[in-house]
C-alpha positions as CSV (number, residue, x, y, z in Angstrom):
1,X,76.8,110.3,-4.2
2,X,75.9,113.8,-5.4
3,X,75.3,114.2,-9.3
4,X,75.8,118.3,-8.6
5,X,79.1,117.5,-6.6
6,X,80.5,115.2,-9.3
7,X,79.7,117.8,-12.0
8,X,81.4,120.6,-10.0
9,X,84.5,117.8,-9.5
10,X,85.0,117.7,-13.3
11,X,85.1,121.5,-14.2
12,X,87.6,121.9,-11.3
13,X,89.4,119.2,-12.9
14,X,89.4,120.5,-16.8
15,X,89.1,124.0,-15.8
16,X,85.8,124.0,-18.0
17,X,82.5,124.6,-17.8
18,X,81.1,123.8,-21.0
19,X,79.2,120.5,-21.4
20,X,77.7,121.6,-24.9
21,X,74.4,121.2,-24.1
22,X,72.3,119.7,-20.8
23,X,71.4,116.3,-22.8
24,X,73.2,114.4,-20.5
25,X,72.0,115.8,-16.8
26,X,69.0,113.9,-17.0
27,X,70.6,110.4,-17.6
28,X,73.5,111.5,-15.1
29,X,70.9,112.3,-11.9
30,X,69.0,109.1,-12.8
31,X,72.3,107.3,-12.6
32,X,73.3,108.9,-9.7
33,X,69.9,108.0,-7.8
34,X,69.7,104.6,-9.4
35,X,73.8,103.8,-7.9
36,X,72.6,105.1,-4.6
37,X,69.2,103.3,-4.0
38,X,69.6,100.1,-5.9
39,X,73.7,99.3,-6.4
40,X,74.6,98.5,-3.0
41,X,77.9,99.4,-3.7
42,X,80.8,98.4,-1.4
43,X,83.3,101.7,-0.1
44,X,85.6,100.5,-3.1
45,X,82.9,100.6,-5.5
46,X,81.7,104.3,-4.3
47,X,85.1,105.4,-5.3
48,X,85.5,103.8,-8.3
49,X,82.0,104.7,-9.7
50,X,82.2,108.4,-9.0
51,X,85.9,108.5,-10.8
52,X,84.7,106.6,-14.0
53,X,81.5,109.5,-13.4
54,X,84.2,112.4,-13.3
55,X,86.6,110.8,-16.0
56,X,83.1,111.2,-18.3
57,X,82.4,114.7,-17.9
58,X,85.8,115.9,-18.4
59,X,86.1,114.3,-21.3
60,X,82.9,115.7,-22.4
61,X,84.2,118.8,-21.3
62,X,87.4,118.5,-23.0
63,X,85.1,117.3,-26.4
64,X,83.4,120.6,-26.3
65,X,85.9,122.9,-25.7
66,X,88.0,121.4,-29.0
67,X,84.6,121.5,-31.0
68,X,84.2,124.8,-30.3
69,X,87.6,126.0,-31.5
70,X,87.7,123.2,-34.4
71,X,84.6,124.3,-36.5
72,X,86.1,122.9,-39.9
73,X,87.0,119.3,-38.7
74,X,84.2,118.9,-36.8
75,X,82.3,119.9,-40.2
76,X,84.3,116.9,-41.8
77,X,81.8,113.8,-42.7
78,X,81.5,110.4,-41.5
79,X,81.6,108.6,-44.3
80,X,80.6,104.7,-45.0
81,X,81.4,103.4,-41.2
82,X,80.9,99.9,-40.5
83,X,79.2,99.2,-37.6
84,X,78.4,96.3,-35.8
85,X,75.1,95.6,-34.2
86,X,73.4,92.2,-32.2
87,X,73.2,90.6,-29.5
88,X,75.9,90.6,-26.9
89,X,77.9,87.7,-26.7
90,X,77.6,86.8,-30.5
91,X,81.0,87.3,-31.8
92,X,81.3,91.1,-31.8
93,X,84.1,91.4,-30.3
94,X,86.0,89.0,-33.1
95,X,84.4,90.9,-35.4
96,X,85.5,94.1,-34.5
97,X,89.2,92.4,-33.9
98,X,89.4,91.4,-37.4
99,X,88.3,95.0,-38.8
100,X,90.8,96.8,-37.0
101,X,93.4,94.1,-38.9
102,X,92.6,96.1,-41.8
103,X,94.6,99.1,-42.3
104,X,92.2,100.8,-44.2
105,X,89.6,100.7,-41.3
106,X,89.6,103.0,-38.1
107,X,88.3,101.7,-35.3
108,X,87.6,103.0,-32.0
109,X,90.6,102.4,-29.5
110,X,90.0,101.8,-26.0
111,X,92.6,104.4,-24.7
112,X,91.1,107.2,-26.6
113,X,87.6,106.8,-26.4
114,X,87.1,108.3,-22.6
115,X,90.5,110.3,-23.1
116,X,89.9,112.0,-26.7
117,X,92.0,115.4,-26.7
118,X,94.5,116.2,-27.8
119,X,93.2,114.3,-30.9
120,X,95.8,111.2,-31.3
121,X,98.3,111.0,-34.4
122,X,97.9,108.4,-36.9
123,X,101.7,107.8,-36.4
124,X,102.1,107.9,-32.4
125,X,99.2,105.0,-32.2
126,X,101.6,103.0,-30.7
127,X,103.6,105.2,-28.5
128,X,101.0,107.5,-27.4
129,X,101.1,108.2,-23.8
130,X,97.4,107.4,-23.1
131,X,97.9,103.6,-24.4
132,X,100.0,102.9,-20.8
133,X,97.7,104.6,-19.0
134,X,95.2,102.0,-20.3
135,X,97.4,99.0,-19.6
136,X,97.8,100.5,-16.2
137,X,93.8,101.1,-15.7
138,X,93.5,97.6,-17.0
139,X,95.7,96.2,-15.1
140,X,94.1,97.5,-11.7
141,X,90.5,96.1,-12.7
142,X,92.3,92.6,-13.7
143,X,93.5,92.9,-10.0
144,X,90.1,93.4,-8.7
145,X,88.3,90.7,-10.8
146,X,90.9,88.6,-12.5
147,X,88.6,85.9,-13.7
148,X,86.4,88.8,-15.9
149,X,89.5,88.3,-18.5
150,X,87.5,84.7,-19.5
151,X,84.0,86.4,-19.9
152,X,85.3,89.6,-22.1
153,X,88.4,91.1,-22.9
154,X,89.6,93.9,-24.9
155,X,93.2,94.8,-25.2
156,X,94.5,98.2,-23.9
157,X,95.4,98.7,-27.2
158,X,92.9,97.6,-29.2
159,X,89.5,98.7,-30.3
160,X,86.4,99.3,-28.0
161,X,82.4,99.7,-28.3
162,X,80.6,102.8,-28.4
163,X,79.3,102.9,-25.8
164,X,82.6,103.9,-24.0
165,X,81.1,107.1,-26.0
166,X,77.8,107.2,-25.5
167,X,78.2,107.2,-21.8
168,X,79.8,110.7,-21.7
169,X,75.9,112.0,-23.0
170,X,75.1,109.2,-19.7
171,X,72.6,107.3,-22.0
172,X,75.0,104.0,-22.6
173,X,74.7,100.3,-21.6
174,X,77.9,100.6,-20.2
175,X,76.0,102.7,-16.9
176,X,73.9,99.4,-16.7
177,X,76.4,96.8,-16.7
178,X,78.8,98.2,-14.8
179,X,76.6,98.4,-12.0
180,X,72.8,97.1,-10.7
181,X,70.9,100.2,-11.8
182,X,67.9,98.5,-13.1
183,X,65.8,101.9,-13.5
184,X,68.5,103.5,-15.0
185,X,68.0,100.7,-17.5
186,X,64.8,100.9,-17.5
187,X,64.6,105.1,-18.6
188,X,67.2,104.2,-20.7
189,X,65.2,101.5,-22.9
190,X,62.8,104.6,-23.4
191,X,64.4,107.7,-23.5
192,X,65.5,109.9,-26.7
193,X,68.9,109.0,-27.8
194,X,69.4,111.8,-30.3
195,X,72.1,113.6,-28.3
196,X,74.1,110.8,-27.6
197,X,74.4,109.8,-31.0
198,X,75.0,114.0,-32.0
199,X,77.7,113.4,-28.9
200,X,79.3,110.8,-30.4
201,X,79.5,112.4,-34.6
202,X,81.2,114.6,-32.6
203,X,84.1,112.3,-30.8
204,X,84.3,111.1,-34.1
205,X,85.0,113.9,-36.2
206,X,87.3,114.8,-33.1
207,X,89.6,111.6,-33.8
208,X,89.9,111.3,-37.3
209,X,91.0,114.8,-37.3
210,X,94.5,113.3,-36.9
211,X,94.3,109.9,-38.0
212,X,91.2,109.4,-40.6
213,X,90.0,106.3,-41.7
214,X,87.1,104.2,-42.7
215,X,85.5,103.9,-39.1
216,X,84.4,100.3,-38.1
217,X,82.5,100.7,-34.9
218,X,80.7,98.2,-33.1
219,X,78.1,97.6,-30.0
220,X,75.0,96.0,-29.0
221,X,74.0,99.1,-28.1
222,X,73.4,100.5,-31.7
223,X,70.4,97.9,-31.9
224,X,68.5,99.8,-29.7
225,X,68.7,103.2,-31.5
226,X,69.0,102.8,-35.0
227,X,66.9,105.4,-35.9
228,X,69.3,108.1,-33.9
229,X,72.4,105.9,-35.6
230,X,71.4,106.1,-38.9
231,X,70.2,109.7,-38.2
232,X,73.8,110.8,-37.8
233,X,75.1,107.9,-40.8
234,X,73.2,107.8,-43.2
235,X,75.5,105.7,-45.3
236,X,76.3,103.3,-42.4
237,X,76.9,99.9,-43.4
238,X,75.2,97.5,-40.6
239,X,76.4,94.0,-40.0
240,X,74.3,92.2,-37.3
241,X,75.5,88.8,-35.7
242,X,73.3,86.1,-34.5
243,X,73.2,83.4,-32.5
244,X,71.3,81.1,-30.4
245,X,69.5,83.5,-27.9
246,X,69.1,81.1,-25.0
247,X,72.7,80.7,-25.2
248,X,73.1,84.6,-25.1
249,X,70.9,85.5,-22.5
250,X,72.5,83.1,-20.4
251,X,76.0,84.1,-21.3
252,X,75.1,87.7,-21.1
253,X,73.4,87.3,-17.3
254,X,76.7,85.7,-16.2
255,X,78.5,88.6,-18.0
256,X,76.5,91.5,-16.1
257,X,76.6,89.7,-12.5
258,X,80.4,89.3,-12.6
259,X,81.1,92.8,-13.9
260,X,78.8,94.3,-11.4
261,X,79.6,92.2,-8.6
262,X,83.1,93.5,-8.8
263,X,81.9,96.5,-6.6
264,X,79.0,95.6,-4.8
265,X,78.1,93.0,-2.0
266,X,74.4,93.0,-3.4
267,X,72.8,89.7,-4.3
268,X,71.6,90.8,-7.5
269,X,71.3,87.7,-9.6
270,X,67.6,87.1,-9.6
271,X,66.6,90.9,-10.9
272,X,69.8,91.0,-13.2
273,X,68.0,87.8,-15.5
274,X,64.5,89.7,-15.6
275,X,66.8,93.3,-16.5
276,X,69.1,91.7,-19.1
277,X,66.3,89.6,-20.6
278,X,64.3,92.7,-20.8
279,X,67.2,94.0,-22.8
280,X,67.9,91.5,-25.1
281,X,64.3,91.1,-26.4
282,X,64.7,95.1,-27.0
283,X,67.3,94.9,-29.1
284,X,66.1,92.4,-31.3
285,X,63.0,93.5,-31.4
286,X,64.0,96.8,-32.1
287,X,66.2,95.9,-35.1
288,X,62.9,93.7,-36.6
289,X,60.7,96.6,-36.6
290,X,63.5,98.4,-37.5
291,X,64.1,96.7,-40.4
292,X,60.4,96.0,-41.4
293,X,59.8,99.3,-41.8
294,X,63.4,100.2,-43.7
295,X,64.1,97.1,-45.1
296,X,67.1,94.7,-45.0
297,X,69.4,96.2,-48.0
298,X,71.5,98.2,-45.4
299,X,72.3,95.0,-43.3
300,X,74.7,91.8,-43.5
301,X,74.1,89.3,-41.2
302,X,76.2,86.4,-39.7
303,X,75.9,83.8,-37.9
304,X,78.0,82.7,-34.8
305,X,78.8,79.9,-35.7
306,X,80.0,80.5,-39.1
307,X,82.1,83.5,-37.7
308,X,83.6,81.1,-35.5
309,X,84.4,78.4,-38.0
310,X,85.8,80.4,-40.3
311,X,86.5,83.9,-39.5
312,X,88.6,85.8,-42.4
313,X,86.4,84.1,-44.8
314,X,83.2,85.7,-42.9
315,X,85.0,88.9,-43.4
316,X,85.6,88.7,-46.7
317,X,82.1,87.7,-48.0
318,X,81.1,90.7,-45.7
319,X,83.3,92.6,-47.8
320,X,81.9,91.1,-51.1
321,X,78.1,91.9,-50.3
322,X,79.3,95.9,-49.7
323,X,80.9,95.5,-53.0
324,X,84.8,95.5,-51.4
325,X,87.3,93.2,-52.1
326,X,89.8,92.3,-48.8
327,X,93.1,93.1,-49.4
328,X,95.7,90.1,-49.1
329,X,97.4,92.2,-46.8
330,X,94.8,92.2,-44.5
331,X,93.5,89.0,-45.3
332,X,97.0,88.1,-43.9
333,X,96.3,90.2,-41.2
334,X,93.5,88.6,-39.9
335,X,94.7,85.4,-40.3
336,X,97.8,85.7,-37.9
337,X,94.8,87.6,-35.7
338,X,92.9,84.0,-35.4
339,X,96.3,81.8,-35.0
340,X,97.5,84.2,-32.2
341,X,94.5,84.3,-30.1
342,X,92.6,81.5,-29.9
343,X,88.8,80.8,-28.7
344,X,89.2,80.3,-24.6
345,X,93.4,81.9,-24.5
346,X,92.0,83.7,-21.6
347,X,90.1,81.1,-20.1
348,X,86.9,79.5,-20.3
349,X,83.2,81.5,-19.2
350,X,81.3,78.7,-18.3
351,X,78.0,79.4,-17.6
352,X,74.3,77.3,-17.6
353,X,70.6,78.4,-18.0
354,X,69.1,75.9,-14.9
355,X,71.9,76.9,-12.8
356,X,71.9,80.8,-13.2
357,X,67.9,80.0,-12.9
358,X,66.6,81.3,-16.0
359,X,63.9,79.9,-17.4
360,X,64.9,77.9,-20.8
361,X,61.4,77.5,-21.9
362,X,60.1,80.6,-21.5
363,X,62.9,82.1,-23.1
364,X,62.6,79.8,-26.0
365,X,59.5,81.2,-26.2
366,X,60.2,85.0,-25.8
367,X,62.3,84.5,-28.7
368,X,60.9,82.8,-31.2
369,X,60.4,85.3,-33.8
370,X,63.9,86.4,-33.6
371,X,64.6,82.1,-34.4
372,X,62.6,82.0,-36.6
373,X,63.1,84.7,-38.6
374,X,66.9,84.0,-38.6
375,X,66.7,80.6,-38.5
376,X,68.6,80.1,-35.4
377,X,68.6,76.8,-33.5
378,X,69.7,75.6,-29.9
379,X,73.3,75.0,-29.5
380,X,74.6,72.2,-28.3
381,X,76.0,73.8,-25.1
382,X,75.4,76.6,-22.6
């Protein structure tokens, strides 16, 4: 794989040569290396890493080139976005479902966020050529790994993470689960995130130039640079979700080897624990100092459990503590959300902390200020 080849791929492609800046060469070679040295990718997984490489920097190309021409929407504020922050595998994803319920929210939608120009139309959502494309992209990778549906799913249609974003300035999780690229990871827990999140204001401002809204964003990723987040939304209200973190690194482990496992013949399991235990301690302990230095008045948190026992009502009293009320409309919404897609539709990710040989006591450990400090207990099952 050749990062200068891939680059030269994409301008032939968009007929641009305008990335904005150079902020994301550094984190694209390092990728490049890292997918080359340590991914063991299969033929397939060559391929299919060097297209999702090229569909990046044309849209990048694509972001820049409408920036440049669009000075007065791109000067248009973010205002108030909800974003959600946490752990992985700690009810996110249901979360971010029941935000996008609400009509008066804008969330990020999976077939625009790596496809963003022209900017889409509040009232061709639906109809908008780019949604089949996603069901069709979708519908390839359920091919390839159909039992990845059980471990995470998001809907052609329906919202995304960030970090679908973030990866077109190549300093995004999304690099690191998608493929064994441990020192990737590694820069990537330490490097400067500033661009990424000036990248993304600007995909933003981009999409809401045709269909505003309230955002209501969400990933893990966010944990890990607040102070760039924040930096860009000032006004940002956070809502972090908890749960048991033995249960999460565990879950999250089983995640990454499936997902990356999809393209490589690489036995990967032993240094994919240390990797994603490495960065689930940084993103809680990034949001603790985080939020002992800044305080906690900016944040709600929930718990897992009481998301999953009674979801609207978790919404709601979200709502309440930002000072909103929800809307019965919405509330309704939501409600017909939960009835029509319940916990396990596409199967159940089971998954255990001997058997995936992580160590439950030492993690217990590892974590025990983030437990105790949210007051977070062992579940009942892995």
């Amino acid at each position: 794989m050749d990062a200068d080849a891939l680059v030269a791929h994409a301008c032939d492609s968009a007929g641009l040569d305008d990335f904005g800046s150079h902020s994301y060469r550094d984190g694209l070679d390092r990728l490049v290396h890292a997918l080359d040295a340590e991914a063991e990718l299969t033929e397939l997984g060559v391929l299919a890493l060097e297209a999702q490489i090229t569909t990046n920097l044309v849209n990048r190309l694509r972001v820049t080139d409408w920036c440049s021409t669009n000075a007065e929407a791109r000067s248009r504020p973010v205002e108030r976005p909800i974003v959600v922050l946490g752990l992985p595998r700690t009810g996110t994803t249901l979360l971010s479902e029941l935000l996008h319920c609400d009509t008066a929210n804008r969330s990020l939608m999976r077939w625009e966020a790596q496809d963003c120009v022209p900017p889409p139309r509040a009232a061709e959502f639906a109809t908008d050529p780019r949604v089949e494309a996603a069901r069709e992209s979708q519908a390839a990778m359920d091919a390839l790994n159909p039992g990845f549906k059980a471990i995470h799913y998001e809907a052609p249609d329906g919202p995304t993470e960030c970090v679908a974003v973030l990866a077109q300035d190549f300093k995004s999780l999304l690099w690191a689960v998608v493929a064994h690229v441990p020192s990737y990871a590694e820069w990537l827990l330490e490097c400067d995130q500033t661009s990424a999140y000036e990248y993304h204001r600007d995909v933003l401002t981009l999409l809401q130039s045709e269909a505003p809204g309230r955002w209501a964003l969400k990933t893990p990723h966010h944990s890990l640079a607040l102070d760039a987040l924040v930096g860009q939304y000032p006004d940002a209200r956070l809502v972090m979700t908890h749960r048991d973190p033995v249960t999460v690194v565990a879950s999250l482990c089983s995640l990454a080897r499936a997902l990356a496992g999809t393209f490589s013949d690489g036995d990967h399991g032993a240094a994919a624990n240390r990797l994603w235990t490495d960065i689930a301690a940084a993103i809680v302990g990034r949001v603790m100092r985080w939020r002992d230095l800044n305080g906690d008045a900016g944040f709600v948190d929930i718990g897992y459990d009481a998301l999953v026992a009674d979801p609207v009502g978790t919404v709601r009293a979200t709502y309440e503590h930002f000072g909103e009320a929800l809307s019965p409309t919405a509330e309704a919404a939501m409600q017909r959300y939960v009835a029509d897609h319940p916990r396990g539709e596409h199967g159940r990710h089971g998954y255990d902390v001997d058997a995936l040989g992580l160590d439950r006591v030492g993690l217990t450990e590892r974590f025990s200020a983030y437990r105790e400090r949210f007051d977070l207990g062992p579940e009942g099952r892995d």
